[in-house]
VMD Tcl script that draws the C-alpha trace (Angstrom):
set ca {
  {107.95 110.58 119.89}
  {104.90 112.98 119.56}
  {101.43 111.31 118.84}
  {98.95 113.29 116.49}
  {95.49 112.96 116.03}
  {93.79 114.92 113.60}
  {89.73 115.61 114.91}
  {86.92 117.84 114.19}
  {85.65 119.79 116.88}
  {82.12 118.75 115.34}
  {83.27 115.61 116.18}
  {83.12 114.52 119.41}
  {82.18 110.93 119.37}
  {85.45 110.02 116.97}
  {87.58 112.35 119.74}
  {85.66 109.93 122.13}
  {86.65 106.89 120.29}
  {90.50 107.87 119.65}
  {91.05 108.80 123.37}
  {90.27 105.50 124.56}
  {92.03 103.70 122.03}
  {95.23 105.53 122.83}
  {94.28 105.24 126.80}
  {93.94 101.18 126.06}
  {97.83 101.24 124.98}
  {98.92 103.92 127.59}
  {99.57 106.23 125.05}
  {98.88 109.88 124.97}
  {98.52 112.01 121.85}
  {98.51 115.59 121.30}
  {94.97 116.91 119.70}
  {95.37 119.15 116.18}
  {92.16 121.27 115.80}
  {90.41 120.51 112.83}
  {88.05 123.50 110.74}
  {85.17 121.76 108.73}
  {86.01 121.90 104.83}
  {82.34 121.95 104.49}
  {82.59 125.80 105.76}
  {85.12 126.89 103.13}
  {83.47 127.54 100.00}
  {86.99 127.97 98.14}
  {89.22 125.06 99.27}
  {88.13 123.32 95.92}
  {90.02 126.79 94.16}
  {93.21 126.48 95.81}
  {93.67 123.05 94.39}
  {91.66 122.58 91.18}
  {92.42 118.89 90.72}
  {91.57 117.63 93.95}
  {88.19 117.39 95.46}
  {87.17 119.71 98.48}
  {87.55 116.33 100.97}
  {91.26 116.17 99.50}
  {92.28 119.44 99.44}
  {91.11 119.21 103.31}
  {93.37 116.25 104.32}
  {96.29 117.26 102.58}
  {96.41 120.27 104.50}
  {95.34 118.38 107.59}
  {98.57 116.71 107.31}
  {100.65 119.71 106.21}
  {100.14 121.45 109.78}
  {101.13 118.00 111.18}
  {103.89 117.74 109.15}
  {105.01 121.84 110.13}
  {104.82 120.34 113.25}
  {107.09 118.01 113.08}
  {109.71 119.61 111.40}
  {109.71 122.33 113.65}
  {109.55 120.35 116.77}
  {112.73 118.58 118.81}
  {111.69 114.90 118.18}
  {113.42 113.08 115.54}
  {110.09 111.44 114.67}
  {106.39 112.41 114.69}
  {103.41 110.01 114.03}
  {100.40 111.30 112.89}
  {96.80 109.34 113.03}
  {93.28 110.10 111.46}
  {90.45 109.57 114.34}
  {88.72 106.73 112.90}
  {91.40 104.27 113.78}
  {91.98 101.12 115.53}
  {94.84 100.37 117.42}
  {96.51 97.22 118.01}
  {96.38 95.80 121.17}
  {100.74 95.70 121.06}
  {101.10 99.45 119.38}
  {102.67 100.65 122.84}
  {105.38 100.51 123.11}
  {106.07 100.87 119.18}
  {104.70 104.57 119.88}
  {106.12 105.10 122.81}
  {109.91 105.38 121.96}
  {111.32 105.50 118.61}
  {114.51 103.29 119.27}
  {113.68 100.63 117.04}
  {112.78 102.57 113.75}
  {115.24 101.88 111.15}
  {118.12 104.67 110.78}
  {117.63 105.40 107.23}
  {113.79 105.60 107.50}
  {112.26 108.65 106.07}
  {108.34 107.16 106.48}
  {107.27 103.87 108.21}
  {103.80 103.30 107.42}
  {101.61 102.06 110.67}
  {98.25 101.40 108.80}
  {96.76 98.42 106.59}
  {94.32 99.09 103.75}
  {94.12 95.04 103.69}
  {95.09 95.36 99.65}
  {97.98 93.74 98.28}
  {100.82 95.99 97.87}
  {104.59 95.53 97.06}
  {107.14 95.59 99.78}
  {110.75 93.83 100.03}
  {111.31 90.21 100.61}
  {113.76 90.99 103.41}
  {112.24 91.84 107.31}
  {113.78 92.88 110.13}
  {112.29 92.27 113.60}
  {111.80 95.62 115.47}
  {110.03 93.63 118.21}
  {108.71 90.72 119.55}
  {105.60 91.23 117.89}
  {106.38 93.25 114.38}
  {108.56 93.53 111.94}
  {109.40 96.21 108.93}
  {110.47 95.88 105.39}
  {110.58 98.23 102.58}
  {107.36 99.52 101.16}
  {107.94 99.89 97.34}
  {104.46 100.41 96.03}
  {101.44 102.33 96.38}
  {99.24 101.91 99.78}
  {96.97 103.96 100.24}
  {95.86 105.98 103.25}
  {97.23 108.13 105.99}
  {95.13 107.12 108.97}
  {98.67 106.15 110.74}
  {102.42 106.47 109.84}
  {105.37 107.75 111.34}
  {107.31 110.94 109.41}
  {110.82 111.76 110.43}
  {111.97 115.83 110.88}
  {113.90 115.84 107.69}
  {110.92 114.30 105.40}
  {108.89 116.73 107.20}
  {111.13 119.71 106.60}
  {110.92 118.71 102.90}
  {107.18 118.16 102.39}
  {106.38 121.46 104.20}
  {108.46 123.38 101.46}
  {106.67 121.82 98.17}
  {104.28 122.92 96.09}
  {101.83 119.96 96.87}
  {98.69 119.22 94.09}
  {97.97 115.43 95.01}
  {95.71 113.69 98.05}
  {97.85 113.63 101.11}
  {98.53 109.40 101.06}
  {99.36 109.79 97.17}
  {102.18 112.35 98.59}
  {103.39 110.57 101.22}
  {103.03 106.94 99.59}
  {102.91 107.04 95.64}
  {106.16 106.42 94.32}
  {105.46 107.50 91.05}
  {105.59 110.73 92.51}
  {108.61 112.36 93.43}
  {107.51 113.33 97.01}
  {107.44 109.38 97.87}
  {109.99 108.59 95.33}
  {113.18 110.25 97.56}
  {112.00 108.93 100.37}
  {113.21 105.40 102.37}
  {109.54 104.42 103.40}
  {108.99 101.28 105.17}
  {105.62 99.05 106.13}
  {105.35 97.99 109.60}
  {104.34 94.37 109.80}
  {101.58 93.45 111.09}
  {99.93 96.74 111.13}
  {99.80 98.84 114.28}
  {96.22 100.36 113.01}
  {93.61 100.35 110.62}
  {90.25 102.28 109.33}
  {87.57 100.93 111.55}
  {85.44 101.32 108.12}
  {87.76 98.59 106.65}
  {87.13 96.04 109.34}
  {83.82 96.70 110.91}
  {80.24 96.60 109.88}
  {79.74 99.72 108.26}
  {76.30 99.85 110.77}
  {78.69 100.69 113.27}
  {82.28 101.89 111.87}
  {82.72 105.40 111.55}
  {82.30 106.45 107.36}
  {84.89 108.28 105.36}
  {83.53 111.04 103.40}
  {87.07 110.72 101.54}
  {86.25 107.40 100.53}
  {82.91 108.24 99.41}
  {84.04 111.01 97.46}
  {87.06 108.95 95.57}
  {84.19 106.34 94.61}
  {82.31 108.48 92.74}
  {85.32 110.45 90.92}
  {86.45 106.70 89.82}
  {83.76 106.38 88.85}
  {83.24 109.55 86.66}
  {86.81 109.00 85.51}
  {86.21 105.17 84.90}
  {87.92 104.16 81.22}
  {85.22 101.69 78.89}
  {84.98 98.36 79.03}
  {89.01 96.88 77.73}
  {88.99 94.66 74.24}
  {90.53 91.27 74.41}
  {94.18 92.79 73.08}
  {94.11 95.65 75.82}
  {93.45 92.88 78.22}
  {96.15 91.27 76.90}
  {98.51 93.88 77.20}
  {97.63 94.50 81.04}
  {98.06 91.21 81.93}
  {101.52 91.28 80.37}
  {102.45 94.41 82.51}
  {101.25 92.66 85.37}
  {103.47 89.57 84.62}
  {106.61 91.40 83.99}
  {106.35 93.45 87.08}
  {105.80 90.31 89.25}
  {109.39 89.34 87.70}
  {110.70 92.49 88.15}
  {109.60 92.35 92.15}
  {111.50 89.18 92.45}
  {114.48 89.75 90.71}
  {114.57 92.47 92.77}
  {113.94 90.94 96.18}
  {110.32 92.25 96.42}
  {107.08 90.63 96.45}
  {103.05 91.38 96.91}
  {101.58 91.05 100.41}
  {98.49 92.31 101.97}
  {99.16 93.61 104.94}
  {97.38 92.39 108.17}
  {96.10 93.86 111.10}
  {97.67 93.42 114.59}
  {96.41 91.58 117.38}
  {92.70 92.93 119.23}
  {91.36 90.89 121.78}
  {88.47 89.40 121.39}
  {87.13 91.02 124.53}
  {88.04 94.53 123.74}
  {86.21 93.83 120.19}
  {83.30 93.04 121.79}
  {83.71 96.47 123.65}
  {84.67 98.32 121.13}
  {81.73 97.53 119.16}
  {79.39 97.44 121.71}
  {80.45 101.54 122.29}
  {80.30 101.78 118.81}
  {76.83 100.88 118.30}
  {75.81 103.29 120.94}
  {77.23 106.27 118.79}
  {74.94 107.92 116.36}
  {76.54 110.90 115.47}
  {79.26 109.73 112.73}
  {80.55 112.65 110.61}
  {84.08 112.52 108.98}
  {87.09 113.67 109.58}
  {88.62 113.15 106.66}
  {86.27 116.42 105.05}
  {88.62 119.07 107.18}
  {92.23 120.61 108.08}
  {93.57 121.71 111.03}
  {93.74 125.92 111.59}
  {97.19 126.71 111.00}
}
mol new
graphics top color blue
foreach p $ca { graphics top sphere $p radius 0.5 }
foreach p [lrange $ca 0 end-1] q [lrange $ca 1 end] { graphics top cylinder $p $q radius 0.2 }
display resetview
């Protein structure tokens, strides 16, 4: 199974940081040239309801994704270059014998946020397990994509950020899909579980912050409270009538040693721009 990592040749200190993460699992991964969004004036244009950072990453992934589908493998994973890697992800990345037969997606990454995902596991490993994902999780720092969901993506007309595609089952990219949630996960953001003094900064983050912001609805009367917490009470029925139920994901296992390295290379890096803000040339 083909590794992907998605870097900016501006970028040199996240290349830096992937490599040896990958080299600390014996991994290797396959480099896809990124081109700076900041240098193309009109990527906002081609997709008028994303911002420039989106439009960026969803194309990112698109090349991945051409990749795939066009490629031998049965399976491709793709990563962002800001990730950490589990200390066990080895030899889940390098063969694909244990992913499930019906699997479409099988999502690698935490966001550490409660998300929806079927009662029933099945062990894949000694060390992780998988279950259906049925709600929303957002990012795309790390997932697996088989040929066939690649094939289909490729061929859409796409107008959404690339882990709303790929993980939003209220849309109908992620709705025909089997996608499952590896458990516990085999990476995560280093933004999400480092000091932000050292962990390398998502410009995609920043940017969704301050359009929730903008788009931020005014403070809720006591009867639309109401109402919400009703929705939210019926769907927590709903999840276990139907053999689902919320769980925030966790990270997999990092020695405490290799933290210590890791952040003591971190805090020797002072050149932190994102990745996230750019797309791969076709």
């Amino acid at each position: 199974m083909k590794c992907m990592v998605i870097n900016l040749d501006r970028s040199p200190d996240r290349l830096a940081h992937v490599t040896a993460e990958f080299a600390k699992i014996g991994v290797s991964f396959e480099r896809v040239r990124a081109v700076d969004a900041l240098h193309r004036l009109g990527l906002a244009e081609t997709s008028p309801s994303l911002t420039p950072t989106e439009a960026a990453c969803l194309m990112s992934h698109k090349v991945c994704w051409k990749i795939i589908a066009d490629g031998d493998d049965a399976f491709g994973a793709i990563f962002e270059d800001d990730i950490l890697l589990s200390d066990a992800a080895g030899p889940m990345l390098s063969d694909c014998g244990w992913v499930p037969a019906d699997a479409d997606i099988i999502k690698l990454e935490t966001y550490l946020r409660k998300t929806v995902i079927g009662m029933r596991r099945n062990f894949v490993d000694r060390a992780f397990s998988v279950a259906r994902l049925y709600s929303f999780h957002i990012g795309t720092a790390g997932y697996i994509l088989s040929k066939q969901a690649a094939r289909d993506l490729i061929v859409r007309d796409l107008d959404a950020p690339a882990d709303h595609v790929v993980f939003d089952p209220s849309l109908p990219t992620s709705s025909s899909k089997t996608i499952y949630q590896i458990l516990p996960a085999l990476c995560v953001q280093s933004d999400i579980v480092l000091e932000k003094s050292v962990a390398f900064t998502s410009l995609l983050g920043e940017e969704r912050l301050v359009k929730s912001v903008a788009n931020s609805s005014p403070k809720r009367k006591p009867t639309e409270k109401l109402a919400v917490e009703t929705r939210r009470i019926g769907r927590q029925i709903f999840n276990i009538c139907r053999l689902r139920h919320q769980k925030t994901i966790s990270f997999g296992v990092m020695s405490t040693k290799r933290k210590r390295r890791l952040l003591d290379s971190l805090h020797k890096s002072t050149c932190r721009p994102s990745a996230e803000g750019s797309y791969p040339q076709p």
